[in-house]
C-alpha angles and dihedrals in degrees: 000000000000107000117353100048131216124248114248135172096244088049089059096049094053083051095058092047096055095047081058093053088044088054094057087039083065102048090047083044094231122174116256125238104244091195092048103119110220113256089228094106145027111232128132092227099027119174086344093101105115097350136121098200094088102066096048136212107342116184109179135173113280088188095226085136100032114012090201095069080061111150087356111147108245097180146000117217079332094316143104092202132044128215089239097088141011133237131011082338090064087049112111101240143142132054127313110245095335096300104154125185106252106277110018101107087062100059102035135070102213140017136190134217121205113242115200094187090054093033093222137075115269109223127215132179136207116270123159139347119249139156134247112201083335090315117138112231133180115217132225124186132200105268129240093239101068107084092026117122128226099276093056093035116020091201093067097060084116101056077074089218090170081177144104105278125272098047126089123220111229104163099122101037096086135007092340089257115159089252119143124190118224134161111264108290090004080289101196089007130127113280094236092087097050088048096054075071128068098209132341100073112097121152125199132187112237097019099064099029131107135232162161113218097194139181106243098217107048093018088224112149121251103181130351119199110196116189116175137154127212120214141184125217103224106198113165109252122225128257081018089095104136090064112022099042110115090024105132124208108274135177096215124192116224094177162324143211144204116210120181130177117181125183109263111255095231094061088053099093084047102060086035094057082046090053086040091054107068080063100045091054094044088046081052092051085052108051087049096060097053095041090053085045086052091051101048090047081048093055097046100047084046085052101046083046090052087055103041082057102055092040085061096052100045082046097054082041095059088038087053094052094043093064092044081057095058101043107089115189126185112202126204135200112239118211117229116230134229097235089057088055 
């Protein structure tokens, strides 16, 4: 059902139309969609396990120019908009994957990844400081924002969530398929939709909610928590009576998953010697400095001491001569006696 994909009659019969299509693509001589999934099978992810393909061509920011467009998304399939949404909501912005230029996370309060499954950038804003392995993090949650329609956050009006507020329309970001994107449970929606249940839908905090947990100093990612849940709008379809009558509208969950990637323990010592770095090498500048400092004082005062020390002694030399100057001595013969012989 997720990436393999079951066989089904209506399947079959989309297959068949868009072998037709491809036929006539062919004879106009029309440019295929590489990223276009084959209608031969129903499965939410199908063909997309292990795969690049789906996400389509991604060209971001290396920084080599300017180190602080690091990670940020450039184009989209060519493109710095997409067809989803008008306006500044159908604009290609945020960062690719959660790459961040060093140090941003430390002087910003939110930051935004780019979601191609979603077409839009996903926001998410500082919260609390944790560890991972001893590492210090700083955390940033989804924020509230994001699903909100435009009577709760006026910024999202194109979006066009004509909807009651917490759940993202997603219908013509890919495949124009009647998918819409919430948090697990409708975790922070409107309580209409966990009223249209009787039981089953219970939301938590914590438990159903998504974040990046980042090193402020390198933003690199530590840990990321995603939590989102996939829903289809059922609306009863006219001139399909017998089946769909008494069908009212729902918002009906299909599912929803929890993906979470943690650094490995054992590479911890590894990225905290990298954050510690920066320091040591600054501690090592320094003590150079003064060390160098501490030598060259060596040296002068050695020196001085030198001189004082041969100041002295050509001072006691000249002292020395000067009394054999003054001393002026007559000698006489003395004559040796007899009586001494």
């Amino acid at each position: 059902l997720l990436f393999d994909g079951y066989e089904d009659t209506v399947m079959d019969i989309g297959s068949s139309i868009d072998s037709d299509d491809d036929y006539f693509e062919e004879e106009d001589e029309v440019e295929k969609d590489p990223n276009k999934v084959p209608m031969d099978k129903f499965g939410w992810f199908y063909k997309r396990n292990g795969t690049s393909w789906s996400d389509g061509d991604l060209s971001m920011h290396t920084g080599v120019d300017d180190m602080s467009l690091l990670g940020k998304i450039a184009s989209w399939n060519k493109r710095t908009r997409t067809d989803a949404f008008p306006g500044d909501c159908g604009l290609v912005r945020g960062s690719s994957d959660g790459l961040f230029p060093p140090g941003l996370t430390s002087s910003t309060d939110s930051i935004s990844i780019y979601s191609t499954d979603l077409c839009r950038p996903l926001h998410f804003t500082r919260s609390t400081t944790q560890d991972v392995h001893g590492i210090p993090v700083q955390k940033f949650d989804l924020a509230a924002s994001n699903f909100a329609n435009s009577s709760v956050c006026a910024e999202n009006a194109c979006y066009n969530n004509n909807i009651p507020s917490g759940v993202q329309n997603v219908t013509q970001c890919k495949m124009e398929s009647p998918a819409f994107v919430s948090r697990p449970h409708f975790h922070l929606a409107d309580p209409f939709y966990k009223d249209q249940f009787q039981y089953g839908v219970h939301a938590k905090e914590g438990a159903h909610d998504s974040s990046f947990w980042v090193e402020p100093k390198s933003s690199i990612p530590l840990k990321v928590e995603m939590r989102l849940q996939l829903n289809v709008l059922l609306r009863k379809v006219e001139g399909i009576e017998y089946l769909f009558k008494n069908l009212p509208e729902v918002m009906f969950p299909v599912f929803w998953f929890d993906s979470v990637a943690t650094l490995p323990e054992h590479m911890a010592g590894s990225l905290n010697m990298l954050v510690m770095l920066p320091n040591i090498m600054q501690a090592c500048g320094i003590f150079s400095v003064v060390s160098s400092f501490i030598i060259f004082f060596l040296v002068i005062l050695c020196k001085y001491k030198e001189s004082q020390t041969k100041k002295e002694k050509l001072s006691q030399d000249r002292y020395e001569s000067s009394i054999l100057k003054n001393m002026d001595y007559n000698y006489k013969k003395v004559p040796v006696s007899e009586s001494v012989k």
